[in-house]
C-alpha positions in Angstrom: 42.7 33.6 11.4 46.4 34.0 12.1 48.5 35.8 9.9 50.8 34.9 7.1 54.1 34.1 7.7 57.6 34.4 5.4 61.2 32.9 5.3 64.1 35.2 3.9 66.9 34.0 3.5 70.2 36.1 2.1 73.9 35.8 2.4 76.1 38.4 1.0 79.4 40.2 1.8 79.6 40.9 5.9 79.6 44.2 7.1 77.8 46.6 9.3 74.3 46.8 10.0 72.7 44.0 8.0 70.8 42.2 11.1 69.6 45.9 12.2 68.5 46.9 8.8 66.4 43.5 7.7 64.4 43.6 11.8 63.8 47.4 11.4 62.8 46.5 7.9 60.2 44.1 9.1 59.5 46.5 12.6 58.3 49.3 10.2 56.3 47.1 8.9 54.6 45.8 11.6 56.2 42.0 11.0 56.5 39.8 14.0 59.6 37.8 13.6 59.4 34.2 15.0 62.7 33.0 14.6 65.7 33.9 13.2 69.5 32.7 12.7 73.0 34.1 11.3 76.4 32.8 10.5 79.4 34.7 9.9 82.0 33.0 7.7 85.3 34.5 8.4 86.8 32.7 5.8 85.4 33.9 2.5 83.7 37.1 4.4 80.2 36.7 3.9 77.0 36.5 6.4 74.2 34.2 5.9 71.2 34.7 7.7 67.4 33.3 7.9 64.1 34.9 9.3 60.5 33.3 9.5 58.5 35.9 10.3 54.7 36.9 10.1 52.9 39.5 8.2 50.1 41.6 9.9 49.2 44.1 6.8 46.4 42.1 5.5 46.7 43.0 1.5 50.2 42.8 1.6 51.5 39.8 -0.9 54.4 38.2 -1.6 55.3 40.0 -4.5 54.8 43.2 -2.7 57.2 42.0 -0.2 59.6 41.2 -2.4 59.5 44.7 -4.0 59.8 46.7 -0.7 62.8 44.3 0.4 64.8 45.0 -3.1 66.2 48.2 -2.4 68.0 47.0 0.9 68.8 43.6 -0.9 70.6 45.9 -3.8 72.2 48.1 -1.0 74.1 45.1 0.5 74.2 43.0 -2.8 72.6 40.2 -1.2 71.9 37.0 -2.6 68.2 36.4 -1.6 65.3 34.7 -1.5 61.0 35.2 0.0 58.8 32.6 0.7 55.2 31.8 1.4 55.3 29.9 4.5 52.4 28.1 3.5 53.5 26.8 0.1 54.9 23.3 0.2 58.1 23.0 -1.9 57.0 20.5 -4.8 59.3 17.5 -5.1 60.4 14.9 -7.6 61.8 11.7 -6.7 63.8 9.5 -9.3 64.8 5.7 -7.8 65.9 2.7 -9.2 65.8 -0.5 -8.2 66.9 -0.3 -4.4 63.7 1.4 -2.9 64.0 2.3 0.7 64.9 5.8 0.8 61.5 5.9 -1.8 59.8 4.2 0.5 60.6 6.2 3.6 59.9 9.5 2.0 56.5 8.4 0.7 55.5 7.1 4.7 57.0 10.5 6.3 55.5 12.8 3.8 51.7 10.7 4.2 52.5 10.8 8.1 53.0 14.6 7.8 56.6 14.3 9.4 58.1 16.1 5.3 56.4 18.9 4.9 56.5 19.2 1.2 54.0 17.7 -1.7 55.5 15.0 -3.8 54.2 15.4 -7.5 55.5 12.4 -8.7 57.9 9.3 -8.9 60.4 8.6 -11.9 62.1 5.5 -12.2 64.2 3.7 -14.9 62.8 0.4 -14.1 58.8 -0.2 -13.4 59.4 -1.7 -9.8 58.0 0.7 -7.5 54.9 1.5 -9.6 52.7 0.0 -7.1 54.2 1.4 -3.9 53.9 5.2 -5.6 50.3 4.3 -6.9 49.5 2.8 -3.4 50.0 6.6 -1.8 48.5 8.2 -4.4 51.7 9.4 -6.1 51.8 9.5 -9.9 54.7 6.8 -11.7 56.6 7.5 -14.8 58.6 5.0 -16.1 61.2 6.2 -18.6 63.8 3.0 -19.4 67.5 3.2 -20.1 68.7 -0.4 -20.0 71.2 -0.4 -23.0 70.1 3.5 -23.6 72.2 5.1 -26.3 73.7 8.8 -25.5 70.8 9.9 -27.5 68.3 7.8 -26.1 69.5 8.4 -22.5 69.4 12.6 -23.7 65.5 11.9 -24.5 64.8 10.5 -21.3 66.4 13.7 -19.4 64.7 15.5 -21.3 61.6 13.9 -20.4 62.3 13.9 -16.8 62.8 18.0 -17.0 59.8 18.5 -18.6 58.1 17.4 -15.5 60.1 19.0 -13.7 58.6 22.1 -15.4 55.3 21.3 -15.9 54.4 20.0 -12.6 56.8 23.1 -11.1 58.8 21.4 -9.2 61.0 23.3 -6.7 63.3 19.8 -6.0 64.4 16.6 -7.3 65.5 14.1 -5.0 67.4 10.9 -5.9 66.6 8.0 -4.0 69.0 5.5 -4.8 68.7 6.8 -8.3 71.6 5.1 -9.8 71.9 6.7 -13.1 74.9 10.2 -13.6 73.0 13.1 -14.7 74.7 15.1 -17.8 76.6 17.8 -17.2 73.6 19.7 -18.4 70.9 18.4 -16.5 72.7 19.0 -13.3 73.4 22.4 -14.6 69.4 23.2 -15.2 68.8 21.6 -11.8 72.2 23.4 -9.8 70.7 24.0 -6.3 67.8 21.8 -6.1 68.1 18.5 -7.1 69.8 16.1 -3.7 71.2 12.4 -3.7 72.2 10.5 -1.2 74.9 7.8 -1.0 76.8 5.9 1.7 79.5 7.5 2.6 82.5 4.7 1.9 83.5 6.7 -1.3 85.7 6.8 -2.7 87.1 3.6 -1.1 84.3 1.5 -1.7 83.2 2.4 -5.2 81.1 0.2 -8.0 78.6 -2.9 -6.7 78.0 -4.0 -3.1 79.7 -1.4 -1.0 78.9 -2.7 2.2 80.0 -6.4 1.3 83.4 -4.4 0.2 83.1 -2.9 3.6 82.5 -5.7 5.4 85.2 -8.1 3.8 87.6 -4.6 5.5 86.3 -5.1 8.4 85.1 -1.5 9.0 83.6 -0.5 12.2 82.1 2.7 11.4 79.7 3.0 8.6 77.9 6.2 7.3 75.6 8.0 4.6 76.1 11.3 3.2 73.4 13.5 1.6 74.1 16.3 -0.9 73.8 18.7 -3.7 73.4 17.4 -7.3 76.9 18.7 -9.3 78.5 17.8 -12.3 81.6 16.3 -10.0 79.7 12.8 -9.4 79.3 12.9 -5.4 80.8 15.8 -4.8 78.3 18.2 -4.5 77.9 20.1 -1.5 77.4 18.2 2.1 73.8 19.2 3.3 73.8 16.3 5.8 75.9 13.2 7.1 75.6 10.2 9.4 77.1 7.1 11.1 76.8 3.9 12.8 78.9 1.7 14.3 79.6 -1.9 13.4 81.5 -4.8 14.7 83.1 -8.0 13.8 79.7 -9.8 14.8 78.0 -8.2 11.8 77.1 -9.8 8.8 77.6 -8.8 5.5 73.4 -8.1 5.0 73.2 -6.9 8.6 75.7 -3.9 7.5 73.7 -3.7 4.4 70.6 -2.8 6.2 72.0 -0.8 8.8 73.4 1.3 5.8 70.5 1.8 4.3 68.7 2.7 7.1 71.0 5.2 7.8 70.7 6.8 4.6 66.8 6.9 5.0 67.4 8.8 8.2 69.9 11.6 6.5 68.2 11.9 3.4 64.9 12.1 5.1 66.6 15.7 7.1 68.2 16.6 4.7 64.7 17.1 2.2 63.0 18.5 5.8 65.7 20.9 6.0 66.0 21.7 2.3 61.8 22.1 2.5 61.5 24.3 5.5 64.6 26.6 3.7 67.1 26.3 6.0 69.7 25.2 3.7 71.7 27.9 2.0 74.8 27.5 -0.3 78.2 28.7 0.7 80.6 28.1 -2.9 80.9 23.9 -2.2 79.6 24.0 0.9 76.3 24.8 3.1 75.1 26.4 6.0 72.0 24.7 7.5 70.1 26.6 10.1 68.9 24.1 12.0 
């Protein structure tokens, strides 16, 4: 049986001897490290850095882990974090009524390409009930068309209480296309991500890509991010383009958009899953 492994993760303020200190950490323990990765911002000073390593001690758990590591975690005043390598992040996805990010996630996460367990779907509209139920995935429907303030504080409130119930380490939205409050994005800060294409803000409100296309652009892109209470302004996990030309169609951008954001949506969740996605104030470092 091979033994367990762990991903740390920290950033905190540089200095001296942090990458000696966390690999003689895990040498004195008799931790084989399998990968690891560090980034130095100059700008605001701090050092980020990621191990996957495994454990040999056979009774060793990851709370005792975590209680051996605090001590050099207080000396530095890291921000940090332990997992179990073999725990799947849970996930939540919300979607509207544009599907094919949805779609995409279900198929790569059935295919074993997303290594993460999906607990459920949420949707304001019943549309995708049968592709969620088709892959096993549990559907809640919780409607907002001409939703009060109250009514549309209910249905957040519905829509955390799975997220606690069924534990859920991340939301994702799919084409979602509903604003969180200010305070659901505050009880979800650092793990809820949305993806959109990446024409804001010049290309705002219905139809981008027929705005685009009536423009005449010839690049066009999708950007996936952290959930804030600044509507699409979270921080950029991942971004992507293609190009386009003056033989394109209004639908033939369309779908070429949205296949784009399947594909950066799809890396930024595997990234996001695997913990290689660490926050640095509105922006990231991803360890690829």
């Amino acid at each position: 049986m091979s033994s367990p492994d762990y991903i740390l993760t920290l950033s905190c303020p540089d200095q001296m001897g942090i990458v000696h200190t966390v690999s003689g950490f895990l040498f004195e323990r008799g931790g084989n490290i399998i990968d690891s990765a560090q980034y130095d911002d100059t700008d605001s000073d701090r050092f980020f850095m990621r191990v996957h390593f495994q454990e040999r001690r056979p009774d060793v758990t990851l709370d005792i882990l975590k209680t051996e590591f605090a001590p050099i975690a207080a000396r530095f005043n890291m921000d940090w974090q332990l997992f179990d390598g073999r725990v799947k992040p849970r996930l939540l996805i919300m979607v509207s009524k544009i599907g094919h990010c949805l779609n995409d996630l279900l198929f790569r996460h059935q295919s074993g390409n997303l290594p993460v367990d999906i607990a459920a779907v949420v949707s304001n509209h019943p549309d995708f009930e049968p592709l969620a139920r088709s892959y096993g995935i549990p559907f809640h429907h919780f409607p907002l068309l001409g939703a009060s303030a109250e009514q549309k504080a209910e249905q957040e409130a519905q829509v955390l209480h799975i997220v606690e119930q069924e534990k859920i380490d991340c939301v994702i939205l799919a084409r979602y296309m509903q604003i969180l409050s200010n305070n659901m994005c505050a009880q979800l800060n650092g793990r809820a991500i949305n993806i959109h294409h990446s024409f804001l803000p010049s290309f705002k409100g219905a139809k981008p890509y027929h705005q685009a296309f009536s423009k005449g652009v010839k690049l066009i892109g999708a950007t996936a991010h952290f959930v804030t209470a600044d509507l699409d302004e979270g921080p950029i996990i991942e971004q992507d383009i293609a190009r386009a030309d003056h033989s394109m169609s209004a639908d033939h951008l369309t779908a070429i958009g949205r296949d784009t954001e399947c594909v950066t949506l799809a890396r930024a969740v595997k990234w996001h899953a695997e913990h290689r996605v660490l926050l640095n104030g509105k922006k990231t470092v991803v360890f690829k």
